[in-house]
C-alpha distance (Angstrom), angle and dihedral (degrees) to the residues before:
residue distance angle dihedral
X1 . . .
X2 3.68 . .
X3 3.53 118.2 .
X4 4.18 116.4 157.9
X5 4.13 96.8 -152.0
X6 3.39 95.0 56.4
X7 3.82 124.2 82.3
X8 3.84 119.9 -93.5
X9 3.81 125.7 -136.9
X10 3.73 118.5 -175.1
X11 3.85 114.5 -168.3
X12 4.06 119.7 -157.2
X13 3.88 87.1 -136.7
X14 3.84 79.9 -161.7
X15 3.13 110.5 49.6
X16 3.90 94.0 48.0
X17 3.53 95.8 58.4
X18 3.79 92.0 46.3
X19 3.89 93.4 56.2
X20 3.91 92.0 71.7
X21 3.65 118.5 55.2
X22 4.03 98.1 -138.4
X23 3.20 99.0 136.3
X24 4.11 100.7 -85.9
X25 3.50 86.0 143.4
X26 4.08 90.7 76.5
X27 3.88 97.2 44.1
X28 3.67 112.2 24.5
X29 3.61 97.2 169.0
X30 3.71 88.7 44.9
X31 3.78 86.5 52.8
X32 4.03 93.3 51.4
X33 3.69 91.1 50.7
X34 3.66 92.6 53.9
X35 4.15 93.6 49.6
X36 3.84 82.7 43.8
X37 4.18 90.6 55.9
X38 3.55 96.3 44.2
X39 4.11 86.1 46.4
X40 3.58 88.7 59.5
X41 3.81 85.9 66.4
X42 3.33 97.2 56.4
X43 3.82 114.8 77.4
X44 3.73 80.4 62.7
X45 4.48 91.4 61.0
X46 3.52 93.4 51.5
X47 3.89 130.9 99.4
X48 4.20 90.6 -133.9
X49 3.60 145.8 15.8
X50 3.81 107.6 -75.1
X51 3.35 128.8 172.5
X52 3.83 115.0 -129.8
X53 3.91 126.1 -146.9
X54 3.78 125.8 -177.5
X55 3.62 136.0 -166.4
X56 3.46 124.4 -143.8
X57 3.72 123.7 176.0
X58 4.02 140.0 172.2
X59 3.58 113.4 6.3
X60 3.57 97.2 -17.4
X61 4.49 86.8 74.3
X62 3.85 76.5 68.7
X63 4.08 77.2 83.2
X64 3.47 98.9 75.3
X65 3.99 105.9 11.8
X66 3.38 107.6 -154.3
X67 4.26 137.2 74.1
X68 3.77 110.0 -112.5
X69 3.78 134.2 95.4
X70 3.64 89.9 -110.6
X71 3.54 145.9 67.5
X72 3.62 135.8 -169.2
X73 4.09 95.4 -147.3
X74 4.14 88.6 51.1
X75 3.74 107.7 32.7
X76 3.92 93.3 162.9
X77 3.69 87.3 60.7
X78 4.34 136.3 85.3
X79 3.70 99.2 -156.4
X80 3.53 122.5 -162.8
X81 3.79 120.3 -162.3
X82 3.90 102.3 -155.5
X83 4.14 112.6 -129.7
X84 3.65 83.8 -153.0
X85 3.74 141.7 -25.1
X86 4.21 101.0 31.3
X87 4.22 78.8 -145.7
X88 3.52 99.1 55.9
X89 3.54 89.3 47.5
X90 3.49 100.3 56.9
X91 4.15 87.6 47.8
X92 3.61 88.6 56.7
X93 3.92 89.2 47.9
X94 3.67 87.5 48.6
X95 3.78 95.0 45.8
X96 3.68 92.6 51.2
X97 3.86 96.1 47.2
X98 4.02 93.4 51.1
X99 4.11 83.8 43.3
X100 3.55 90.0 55.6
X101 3.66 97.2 45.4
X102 3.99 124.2 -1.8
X103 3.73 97.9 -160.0
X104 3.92 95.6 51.7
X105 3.73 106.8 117.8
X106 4.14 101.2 -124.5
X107 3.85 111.4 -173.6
X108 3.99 119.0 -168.0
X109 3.96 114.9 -154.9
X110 3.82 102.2 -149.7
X111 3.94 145.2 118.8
X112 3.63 89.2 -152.5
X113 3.89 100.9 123.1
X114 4.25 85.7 -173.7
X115 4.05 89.0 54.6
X116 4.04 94.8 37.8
X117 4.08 75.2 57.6
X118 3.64 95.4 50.5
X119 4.13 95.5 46.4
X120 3.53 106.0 36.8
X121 3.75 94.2 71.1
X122 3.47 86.5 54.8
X123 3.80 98.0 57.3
X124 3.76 107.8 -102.7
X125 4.10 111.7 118.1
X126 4.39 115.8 -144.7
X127 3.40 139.3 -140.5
X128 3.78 127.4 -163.5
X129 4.12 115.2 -112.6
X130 3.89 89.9 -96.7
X131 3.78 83.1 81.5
X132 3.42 100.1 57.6
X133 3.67 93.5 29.5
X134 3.83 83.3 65.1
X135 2.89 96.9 50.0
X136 3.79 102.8 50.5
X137 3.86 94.3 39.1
């Protein structure tokens, strides 16, 4: 789903697993799958339609296995399976969205201070995981 007048939330797959110590480390995939669940929940928490875009990279694309922007299991979701760097993905998904339409509200979920650097120049505004986190449960 892309649709420019709605809201876009960009999740650092990544970096939201890796700010709970759960034991990701062991099962990345696993991990991914989880976030991706409790994503699915999500459209449902907020105040308006927003599309919702995450980035998974390394072993953690083992989530989903497969190379489009959707998936059957997590309909309510835009993944992105990073060809490299998961961060220079999601500034090249950020780039393109403000391209496409300056005005669109893009929100990046990430601790990363080096990526917050990277995509606040281009528009989008972040929030740490504790934001999502709370809203996901």
């Amino acid at each position: 789903m892309t649709d420019n007048s709605v809201p876009l939330l960009v999740v650092d797959a990544a970096n939201v697993v890796g700010s709970r110590p759960d034991g990701w480390w062991r099962d990345r995939a696993g991990a991914a799958r989880r976030l991706l669940t409790n994503l699915q929940a999500l459209p449902a928490r907020l105040d308006e339609p927003t599309e919702i875009a995450v980035i998974l990279e390394g072993a953690a694309k083992a989530a989903v296995g497969r190379n489009s922007d959707t998936d059957s299991d997590y309909p309510e979701l835009r993944i992105v399976l990073a060809s490299g760097s998961g961060d220079d993905a999601i500034v090249d998904l950020v780039a393109a969205a403000a391209a496409a339409d300056n005005n669109r509200r893009i929100t990046v979920v990430t601790a990363d201070r080096g990526l917050r650097e990277r995509v606040e120049p281009l528009g989008a505004q972040t929030v740490g995981p504790s934001w999502l986190r709370d809203r996901i449960g």
